[in-house]
C-alpha positions as CSV (number, residue, x, y, z in Angstrom):
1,X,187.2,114.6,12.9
2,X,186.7,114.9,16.5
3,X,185.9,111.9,18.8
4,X,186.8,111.0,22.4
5,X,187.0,106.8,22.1
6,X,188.1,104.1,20.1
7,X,186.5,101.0,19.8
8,X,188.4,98.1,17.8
9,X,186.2,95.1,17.3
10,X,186.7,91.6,16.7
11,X,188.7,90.1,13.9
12,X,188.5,87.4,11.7
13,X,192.5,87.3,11.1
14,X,195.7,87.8,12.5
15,X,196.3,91.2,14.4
16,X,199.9,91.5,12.7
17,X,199.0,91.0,9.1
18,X,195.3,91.7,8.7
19,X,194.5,94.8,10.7
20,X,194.9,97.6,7.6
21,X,195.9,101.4,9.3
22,X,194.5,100.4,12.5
23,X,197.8,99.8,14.6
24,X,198.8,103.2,13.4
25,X,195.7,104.7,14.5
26,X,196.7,103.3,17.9
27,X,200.1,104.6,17.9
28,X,199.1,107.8,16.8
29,X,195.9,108.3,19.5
30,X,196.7,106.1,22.4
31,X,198.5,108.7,24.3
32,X,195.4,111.1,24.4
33,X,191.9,109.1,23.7
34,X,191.0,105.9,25.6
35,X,191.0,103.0,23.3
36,X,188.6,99.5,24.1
37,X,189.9,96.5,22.0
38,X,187.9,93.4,21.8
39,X,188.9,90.2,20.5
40,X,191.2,90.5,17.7
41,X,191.2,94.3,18.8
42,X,192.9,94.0,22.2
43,X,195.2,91.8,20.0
44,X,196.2,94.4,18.0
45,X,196.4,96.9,20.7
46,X,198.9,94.2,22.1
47,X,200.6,93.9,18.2
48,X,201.1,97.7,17.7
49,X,203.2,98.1,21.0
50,X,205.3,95.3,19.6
51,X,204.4,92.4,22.1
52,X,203.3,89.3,20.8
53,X,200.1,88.0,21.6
């Protein structure tokens, strides 16, 4: 699968405990594809570099 963004939209939840695969999709992609985060999305941006929100 090919894209150029990520968008990660708002929650409900906690960005530590209910985000699924999605912080290691960030870790995995952030280097090379811009990634948006809103709400609970910027959150978990935040969460998968190990800073708490």
């Amino acid at each position: 699968m090919e894209f150029d963004k990520i968008i990660i939209s708002p929650g409900p939840g906690h960005p530590k405990y209910d985000t699924g695969t999605v912080i290691s999709i960030i870790k995995e992609y952030y280097k090379e594809i811009p990634i948006l985060g809103i709400c609970l999305g910027h959150q978990t941006i935040v969460e998968s570099f190990g800073i708490n929100p």
